[in-house]
TORBA-317824 format. One line per 2 residues: their letters; for each residue x, y, z of N, C-alpha, C. Coordinates in nm, 4 decimals. Layout:
# TORBA-317824
a = X,Y,Z,X,Y,Z,X,Y,Z | ...
***
This chain:
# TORBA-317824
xx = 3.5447,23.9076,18.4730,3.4635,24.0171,18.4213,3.5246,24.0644,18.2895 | 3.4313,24.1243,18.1862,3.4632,24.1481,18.1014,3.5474,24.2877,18.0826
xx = 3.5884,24.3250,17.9354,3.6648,24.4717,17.9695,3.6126,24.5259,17.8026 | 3.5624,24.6658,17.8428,3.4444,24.7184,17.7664,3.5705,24.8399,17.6872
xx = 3.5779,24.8752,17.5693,3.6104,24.9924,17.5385,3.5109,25.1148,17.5241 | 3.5072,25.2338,17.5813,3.4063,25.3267,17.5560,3.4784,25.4908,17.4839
xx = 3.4210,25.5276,17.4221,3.3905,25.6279,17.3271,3.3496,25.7853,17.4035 | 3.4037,25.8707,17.4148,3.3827,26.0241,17.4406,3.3258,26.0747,17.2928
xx = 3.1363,26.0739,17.2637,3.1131,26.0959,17.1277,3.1600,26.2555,17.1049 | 3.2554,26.3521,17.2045,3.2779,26.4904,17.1780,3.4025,26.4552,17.1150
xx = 3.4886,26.3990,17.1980,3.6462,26.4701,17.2228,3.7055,26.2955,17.0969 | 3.6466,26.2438,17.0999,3.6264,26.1113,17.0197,3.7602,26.0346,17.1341
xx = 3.7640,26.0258,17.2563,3.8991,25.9463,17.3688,3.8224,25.8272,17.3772 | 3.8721,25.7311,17.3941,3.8409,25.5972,17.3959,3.9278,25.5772,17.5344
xx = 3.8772,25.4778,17.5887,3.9436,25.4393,17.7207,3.8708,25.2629,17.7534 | 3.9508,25.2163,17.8095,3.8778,25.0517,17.8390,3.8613,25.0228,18.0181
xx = 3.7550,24.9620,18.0367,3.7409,24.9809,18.1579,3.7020,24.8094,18.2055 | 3.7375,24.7840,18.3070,3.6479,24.6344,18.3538,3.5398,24.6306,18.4413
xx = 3.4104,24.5997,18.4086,3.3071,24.6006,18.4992,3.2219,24.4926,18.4654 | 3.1145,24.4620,18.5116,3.0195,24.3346,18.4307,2.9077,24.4113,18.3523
xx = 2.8653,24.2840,18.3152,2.7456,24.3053,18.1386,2.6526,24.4277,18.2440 | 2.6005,24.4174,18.3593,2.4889,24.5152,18.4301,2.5787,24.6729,18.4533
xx = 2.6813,24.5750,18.4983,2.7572,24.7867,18.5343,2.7712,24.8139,18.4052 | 2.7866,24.8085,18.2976,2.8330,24.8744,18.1649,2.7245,24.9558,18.1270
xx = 2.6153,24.8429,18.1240,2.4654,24.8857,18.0719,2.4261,24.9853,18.1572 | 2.4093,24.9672,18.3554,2.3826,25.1384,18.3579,2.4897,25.2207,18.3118
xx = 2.6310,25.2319,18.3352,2.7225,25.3005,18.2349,2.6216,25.3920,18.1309 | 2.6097,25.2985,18.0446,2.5911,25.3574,17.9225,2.4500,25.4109,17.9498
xx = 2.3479,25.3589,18.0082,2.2362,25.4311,18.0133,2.2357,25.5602,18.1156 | 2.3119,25.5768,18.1885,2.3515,25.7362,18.2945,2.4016,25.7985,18.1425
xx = 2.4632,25.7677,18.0935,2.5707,25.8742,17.9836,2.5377,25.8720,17.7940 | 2.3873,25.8328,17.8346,2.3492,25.8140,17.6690,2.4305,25.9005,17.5815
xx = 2.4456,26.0510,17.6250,2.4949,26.1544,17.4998,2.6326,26.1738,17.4989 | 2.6930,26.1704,17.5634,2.8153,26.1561,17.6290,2.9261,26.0333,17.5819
xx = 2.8842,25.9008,17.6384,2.9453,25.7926,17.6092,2.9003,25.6920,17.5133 | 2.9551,25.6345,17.4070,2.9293,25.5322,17.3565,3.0223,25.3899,17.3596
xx = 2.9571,25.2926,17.3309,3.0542,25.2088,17.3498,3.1283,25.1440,17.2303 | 3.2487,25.1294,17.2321,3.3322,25.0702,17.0712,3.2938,24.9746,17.0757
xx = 3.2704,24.8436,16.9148,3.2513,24.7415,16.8911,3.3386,24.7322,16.8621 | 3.4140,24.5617,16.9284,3.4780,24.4899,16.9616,3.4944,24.3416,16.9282
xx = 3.5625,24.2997,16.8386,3.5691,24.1412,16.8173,3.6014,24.0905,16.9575 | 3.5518,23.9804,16.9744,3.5304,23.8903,17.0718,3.6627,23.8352,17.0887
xx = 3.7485,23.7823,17.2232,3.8097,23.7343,17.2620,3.7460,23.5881,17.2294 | 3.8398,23.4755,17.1372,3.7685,23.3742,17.0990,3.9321,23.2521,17.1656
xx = 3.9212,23.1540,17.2465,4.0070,23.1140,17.2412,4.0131,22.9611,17.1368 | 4.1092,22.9796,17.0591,4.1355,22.8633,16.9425,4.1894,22.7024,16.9831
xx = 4.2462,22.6905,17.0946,4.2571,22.5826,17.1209,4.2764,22.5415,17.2908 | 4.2464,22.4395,17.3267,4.2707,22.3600,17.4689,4.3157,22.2857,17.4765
xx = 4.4698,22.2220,17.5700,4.5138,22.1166,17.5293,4.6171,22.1048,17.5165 | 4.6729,21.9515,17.5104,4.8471,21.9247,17.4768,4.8084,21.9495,17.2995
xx = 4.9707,21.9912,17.2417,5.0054,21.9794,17.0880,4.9629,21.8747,17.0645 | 5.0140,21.7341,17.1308,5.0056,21.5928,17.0743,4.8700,21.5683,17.0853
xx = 4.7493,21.5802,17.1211,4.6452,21.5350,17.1224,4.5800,21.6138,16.9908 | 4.6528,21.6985,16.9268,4.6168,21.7641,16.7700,4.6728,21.6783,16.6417
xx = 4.7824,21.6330,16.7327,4.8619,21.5720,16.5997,4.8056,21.4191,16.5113 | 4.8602,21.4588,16.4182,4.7836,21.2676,16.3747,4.8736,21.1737,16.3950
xx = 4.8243,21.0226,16.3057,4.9059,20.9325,16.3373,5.0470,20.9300,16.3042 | 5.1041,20.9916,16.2082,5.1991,20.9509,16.1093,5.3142,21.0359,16.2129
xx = 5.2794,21.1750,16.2952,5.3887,21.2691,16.3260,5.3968,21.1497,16.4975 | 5.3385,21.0699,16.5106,5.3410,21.0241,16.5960,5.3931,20.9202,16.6166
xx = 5.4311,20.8832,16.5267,5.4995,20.7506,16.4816,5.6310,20.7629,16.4329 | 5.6487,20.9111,16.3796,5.7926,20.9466,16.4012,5.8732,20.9501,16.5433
xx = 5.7620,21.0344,16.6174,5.8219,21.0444,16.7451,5.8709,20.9100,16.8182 | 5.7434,20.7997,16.7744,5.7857,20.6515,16.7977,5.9381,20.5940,16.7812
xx = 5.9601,20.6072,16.6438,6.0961,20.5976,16.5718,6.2051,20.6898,16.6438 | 6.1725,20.7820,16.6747,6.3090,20.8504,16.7105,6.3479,20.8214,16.8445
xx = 6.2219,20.7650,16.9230,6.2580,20.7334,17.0638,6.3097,20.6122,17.0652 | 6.2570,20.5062,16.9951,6.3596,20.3342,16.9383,6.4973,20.3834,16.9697
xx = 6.5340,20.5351,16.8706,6.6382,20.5350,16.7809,6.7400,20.6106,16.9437 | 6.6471,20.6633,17.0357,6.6883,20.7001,17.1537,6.6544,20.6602,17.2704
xx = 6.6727,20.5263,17.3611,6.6057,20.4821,17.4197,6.6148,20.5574,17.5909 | 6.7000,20.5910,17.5831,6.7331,20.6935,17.7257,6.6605,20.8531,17.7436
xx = 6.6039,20.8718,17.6717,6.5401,21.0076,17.6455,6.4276,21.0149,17.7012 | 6.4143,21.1400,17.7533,6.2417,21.1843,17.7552,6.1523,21.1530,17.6608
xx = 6.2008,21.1602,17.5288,6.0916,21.1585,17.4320,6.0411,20.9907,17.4427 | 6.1773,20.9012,17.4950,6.1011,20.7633,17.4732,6.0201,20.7368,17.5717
xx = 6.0592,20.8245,17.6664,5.9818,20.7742,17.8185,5.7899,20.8312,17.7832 | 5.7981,20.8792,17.7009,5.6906,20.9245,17.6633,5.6651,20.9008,17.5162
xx = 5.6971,20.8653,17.4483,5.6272,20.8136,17.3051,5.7103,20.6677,17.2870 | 5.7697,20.5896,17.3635,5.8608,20.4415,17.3326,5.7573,20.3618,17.3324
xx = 5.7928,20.2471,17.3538,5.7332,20.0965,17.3039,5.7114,20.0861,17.4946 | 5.5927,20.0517,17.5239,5.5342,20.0191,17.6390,5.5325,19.9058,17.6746
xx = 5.5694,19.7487,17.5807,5.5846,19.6263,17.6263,5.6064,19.5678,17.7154 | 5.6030,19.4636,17.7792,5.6503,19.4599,17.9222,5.8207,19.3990,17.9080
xx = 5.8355,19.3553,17.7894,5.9934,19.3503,17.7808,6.0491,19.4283,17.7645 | 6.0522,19.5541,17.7368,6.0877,19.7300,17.7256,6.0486,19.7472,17.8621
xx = 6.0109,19.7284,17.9046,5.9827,19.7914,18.0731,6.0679,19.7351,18.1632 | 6.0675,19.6402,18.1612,6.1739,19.4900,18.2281,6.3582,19.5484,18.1802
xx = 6.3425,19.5925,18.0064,6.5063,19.5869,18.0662,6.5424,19.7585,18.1021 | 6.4135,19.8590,18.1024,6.4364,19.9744,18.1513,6.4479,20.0133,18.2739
xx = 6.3742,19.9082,18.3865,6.3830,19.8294,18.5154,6.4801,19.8285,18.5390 | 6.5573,19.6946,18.4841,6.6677,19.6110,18.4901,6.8315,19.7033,18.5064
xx = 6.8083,19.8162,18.3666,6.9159,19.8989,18.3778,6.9274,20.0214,18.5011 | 6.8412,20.0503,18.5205,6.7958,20.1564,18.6336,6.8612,20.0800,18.8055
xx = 6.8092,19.9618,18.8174,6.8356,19.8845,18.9049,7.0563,19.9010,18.8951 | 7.0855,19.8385,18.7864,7.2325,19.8192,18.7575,7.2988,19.9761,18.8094
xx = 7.2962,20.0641,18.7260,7.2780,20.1735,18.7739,7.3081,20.2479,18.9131 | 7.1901,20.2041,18.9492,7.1816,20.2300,19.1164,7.3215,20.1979,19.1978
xx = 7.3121,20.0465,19.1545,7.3552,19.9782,19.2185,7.5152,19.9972,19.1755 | 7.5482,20.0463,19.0894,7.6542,20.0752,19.0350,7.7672,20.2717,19.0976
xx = 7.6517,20.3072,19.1582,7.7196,20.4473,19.2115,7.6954,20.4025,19.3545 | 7.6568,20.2745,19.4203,7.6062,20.2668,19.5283,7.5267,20.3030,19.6374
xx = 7.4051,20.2858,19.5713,7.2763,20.3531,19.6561,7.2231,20.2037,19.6864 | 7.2412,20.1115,19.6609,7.1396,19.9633,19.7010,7.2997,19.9059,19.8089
***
């Protein structure tokens, strides 16, 4: 529901209230002399969404580069080289790993 600011046209008090588009309107039609209502810029929302689906190619291709340049990182696990030979030795080390603190 929306949230209305209204106007005391005596005492000039403003106060904001939440009700819907029908409760406001009788509102205001019980209290024609009494109440008015403030105009209000609209709550507009500017964006939806991940950052990266804004970004272009070029900031994306940095991120590419820096994950090369970091292959153990979050950022590569999410912007790296997807190949299946990049997958195989990210596999491969994970496996060593394991197997290296003794969990296999």
């Amino acid at each position: 529901m929306p949230t209305y600011t209204f106007r005391n046209k005596k005492t000039d008090e403003q106060w904001t209230d939440l009700m819907s588009i029908s409760e406001m309107e009788e509102y205001l039609e019980k209290n024609k002399k009494k109440i008015g209502l403030v105009p209000a810029a609209p709550l507009i929302v500017g964006s939806v969404g991940q950052l990266d689906s804004k970004t272009d190619s070029g900031w994306k291709d940095m991120l590419g580069r820096v994950a090369e340049a970091h292959p153990e990182s979050n950022l590569a696990d999410r912007y790296g080289k997807k190949d299946h030979k990049t997958l195989k030795i990210k596999d491969t080390i994970k496996k060593h790993r394991k197997r290296a603190k003794g969990k296999i």
